[in-house]
Each structure stands twice: as C-alpha cells, then as structure tokens.
N, C-alpha and C positions, 0 to 999 in steps of 0.2 A: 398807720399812715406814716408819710416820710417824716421823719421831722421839721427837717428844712423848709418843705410843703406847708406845714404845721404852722410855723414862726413867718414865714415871710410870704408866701404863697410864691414860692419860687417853681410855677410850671415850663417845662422844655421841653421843643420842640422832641418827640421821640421815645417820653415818657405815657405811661396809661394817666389819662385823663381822672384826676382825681372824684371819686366816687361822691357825687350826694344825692338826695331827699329834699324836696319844695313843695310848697303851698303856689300855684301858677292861677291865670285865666281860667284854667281848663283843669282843674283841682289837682290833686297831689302825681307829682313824679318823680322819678328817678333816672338815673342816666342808667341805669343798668337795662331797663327796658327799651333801653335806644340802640345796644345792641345787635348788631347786624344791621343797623346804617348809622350811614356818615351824620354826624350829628355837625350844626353853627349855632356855638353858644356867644351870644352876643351880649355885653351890657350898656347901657346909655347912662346917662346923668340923672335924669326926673324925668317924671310925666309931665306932660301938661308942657312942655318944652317946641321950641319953635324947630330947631336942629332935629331933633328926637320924632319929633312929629312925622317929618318927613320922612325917616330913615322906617319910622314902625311900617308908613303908607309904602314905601318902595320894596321893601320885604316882602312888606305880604301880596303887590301885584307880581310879584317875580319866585311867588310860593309855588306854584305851580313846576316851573324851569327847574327848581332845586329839587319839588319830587320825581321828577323824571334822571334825577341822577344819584334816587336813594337816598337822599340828606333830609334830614331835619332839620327847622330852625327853633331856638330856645333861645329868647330874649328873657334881661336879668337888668333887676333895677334895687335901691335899698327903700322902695316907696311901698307902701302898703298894697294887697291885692285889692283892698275898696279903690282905692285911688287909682290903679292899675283899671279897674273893669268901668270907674266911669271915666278914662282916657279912653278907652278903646272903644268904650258907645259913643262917646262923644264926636270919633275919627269917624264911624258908621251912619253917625248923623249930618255929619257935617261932606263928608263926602261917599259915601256909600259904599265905603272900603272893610268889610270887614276881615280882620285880624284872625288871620289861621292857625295860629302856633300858639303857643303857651308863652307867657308873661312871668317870670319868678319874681315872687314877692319876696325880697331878700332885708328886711327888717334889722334884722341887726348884720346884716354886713358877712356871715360868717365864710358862704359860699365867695363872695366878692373877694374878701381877704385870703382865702384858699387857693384861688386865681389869679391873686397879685392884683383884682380888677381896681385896688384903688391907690392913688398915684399920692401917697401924704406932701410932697412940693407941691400939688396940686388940688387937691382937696383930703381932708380926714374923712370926708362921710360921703362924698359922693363919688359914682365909678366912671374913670374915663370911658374911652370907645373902644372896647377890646373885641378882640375878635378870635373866637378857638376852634379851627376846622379840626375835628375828631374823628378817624374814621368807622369803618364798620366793625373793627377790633378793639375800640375805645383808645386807641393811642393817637396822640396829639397831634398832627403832622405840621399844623401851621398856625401863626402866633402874628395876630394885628394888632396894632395901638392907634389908635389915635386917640388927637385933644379934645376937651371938649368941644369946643365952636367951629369943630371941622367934620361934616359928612362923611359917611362912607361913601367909597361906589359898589352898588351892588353886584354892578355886571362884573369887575374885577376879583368879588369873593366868588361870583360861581365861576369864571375863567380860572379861580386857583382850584376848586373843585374838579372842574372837567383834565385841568393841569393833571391832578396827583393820581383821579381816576386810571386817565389813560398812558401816564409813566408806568403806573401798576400794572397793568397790563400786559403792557406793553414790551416790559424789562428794558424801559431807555427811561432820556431825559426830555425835558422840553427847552428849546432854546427861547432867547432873550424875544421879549414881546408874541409867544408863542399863543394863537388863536384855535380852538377845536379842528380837526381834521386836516391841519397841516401838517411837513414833516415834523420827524421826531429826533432825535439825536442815537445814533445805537452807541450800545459802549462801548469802549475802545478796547483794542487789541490787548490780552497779558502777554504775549510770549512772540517773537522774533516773528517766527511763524505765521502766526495770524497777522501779523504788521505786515508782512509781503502779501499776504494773500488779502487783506483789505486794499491795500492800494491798487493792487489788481483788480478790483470790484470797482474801486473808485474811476480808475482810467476806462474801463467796459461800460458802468453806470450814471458817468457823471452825477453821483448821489455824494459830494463832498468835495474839503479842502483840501484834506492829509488822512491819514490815519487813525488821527485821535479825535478826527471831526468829518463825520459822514453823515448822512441820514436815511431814515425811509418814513414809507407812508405808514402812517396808525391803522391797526386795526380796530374793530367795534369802537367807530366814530359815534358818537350819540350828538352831535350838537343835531338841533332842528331850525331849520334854515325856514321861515314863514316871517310872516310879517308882524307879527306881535314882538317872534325873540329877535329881530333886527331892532323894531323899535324900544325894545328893551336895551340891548347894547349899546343905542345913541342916545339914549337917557329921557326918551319920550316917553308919552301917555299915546 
C-alpha cells in the first residue's frame, strides 16, 4: 500500500481506490468484488442521527436510478453493525423504506482513516460526509466533502455519475451546470489544421463559440425521463 495512503489516508482524484475487507448490513465485502461497476462509497457521522437519517432514506429511494447506470452504493460509519441493523429496521419501521446497499461497520476507524474520511479539526472519531465515486476500473474519479450538519444532494451525486459516464464515452467534456442528454463539449483542436477546419464546422453548424469551444449531442443518453426521476431531481417523494 502507498505509504502516504497509509499515514494520512491521503486519496486523489485519479489514483485506484484503496483496497479493503468489511463486516456490512449485508455481511462481509470487499471492494474488489465491486469490480466492473461504478462503486458510491459514502460515510456519515452515527446512526441514529437526524442529518444521516435522511440521507440513508434518500439513497436508498434513488437505489434504483444508480443501478441503471451500474453503480453501487456502499455506506460507512465507525458505529457498530448491531447499531447499524437496528438503524436500518428502525428506518423500515418507521417509514417503510428499506435499505438496499450495505452499511460498513467500521469500528476502529481503519477504512475511515484510509480515506482521509475523518476530519481531526473536526472530530477524532467520527466521519464527516465524504463522498468516493469510483468507477468500473476501481480508480477514483471524484472526491465530496461535506460537514457534518449539512446533507448531501442525491440528485447531484448521480448528475456527476451520468457526468463521467457519458464524458467517457463520449471522448469530450461536460460543461458548467451540464444536465444528462445535453450537449457536450468536444476537444479542442491540436494542430493549425484542425483549428481552421473546426471553425469551418462551427460557422456550417452553429455548434459553438470558437474553436476551443464547440459542442455536440451525446451519444447513449441513459437519463430516464418519467415521473418518479423528475420527482427525484426536485427533491420530492
């Protein structure tokens, strides 16, 4: 293992997602079996938490939308699995949500500190809201923080999913505030050459500004346009 990784749980964007072994909800895993999908390793503070509560419940109504674009989600906490599985009966009781994904019972913290998921200006033992989209090659591609007392939004982790998906694909980028099935950005010209003949495309196509900023449409669009993933995106039930 890296060292650096080792001492500080220093993860970056770009690197393979550091390898472990958990006790979950859903008994023992490994990232290695996650393999060929996109994995969301998520952590929260505690169970039993008013913030946390909400975010396990919005996860798992929005489990669905993340398997249709090959992700897994893998939530991580340093609270015991007992504590862990009467949280989650508790969520099934209380509103008849139950929890699709696996829970890591992260006890002594080793995974957490591996991840960097615990902030010591902030707490020694508990993990802020970190967030690791990892794709189907185990390499890291995106890295969330948040504080404790502040939600995630779901719809924006699967909007950076469908984001990296369809850049992949694609061989472009996505521009700023970029939604599924919109254009995309192609790359820009290397050589003289292709800068005249882009602009020529651009003044034929009006698909751009300049040369170094054009666009087109995506191909293999997957968003699903119905009425559950709109009401999902406006943050409804």
């Amino acid at each position: 293992m890296d060292y650096e990784i080792m001492m500080n749980g220093n993860v970056k964007i770009g690197m393979y997602a550091p390898e472990f072994e958990a006790d979950t909800t859903m008994g023992k895993i490994s990232l290695e079996q996650y393999k060929g999908k996109w994995v969301i390793l998520f952590s929260h503070p505690g169970d039993f938490t008013p913030v946390c509560t909400t975010e396990i419940i919005a996860f798992s109504k929005a489990n669905t939308y993340f398997e249709k674009l090959n992700t897994c989600l893998i939530g991580l906490s340093v609270d015991s699995n007992s504590s862990h599985l009467a949280w989650v009966y508790d969520i099934y009781c209380k509103t008849g949500v139950r929890v699709p994904f696996p829970i890591i019972a992260d006890r002594n913290g080793s995974i957490a500190r591996k991840y960097g998921m615990i902030s010591n200006d902030v707490s020694t033992t508990e993990t802020v809201r970190n967030v690791f989209v990892i794709d189907d090659k185990g390499v890291v591609r995106t890295i969330l923080v948040y504080p404790m007392n502040i939600g995630r939004c779901i719809p924006e982790i699967l909007r950076v999913v469908e984001a990296l998906q369809t850049a992949d694909s694609n061989n472009a980028s996505t521009p700023v505030n970029w939604v599924p099935c919109e254009p995309i950005i192609i790359p820009a010209p290397k050589t003289f050459e292709q800068l005249e003949e882009r602009n020529k495309q651009i003044q034929k196509d009006r698909n751009g500004m300049a040369w170094y900023l054009s666009f087109k449409e995506p191909k293999d669009c997957k968003v699903v346009e119905n009425r559950e993933s709109k009401q999902l995106k406006e943050g409804k039930e």
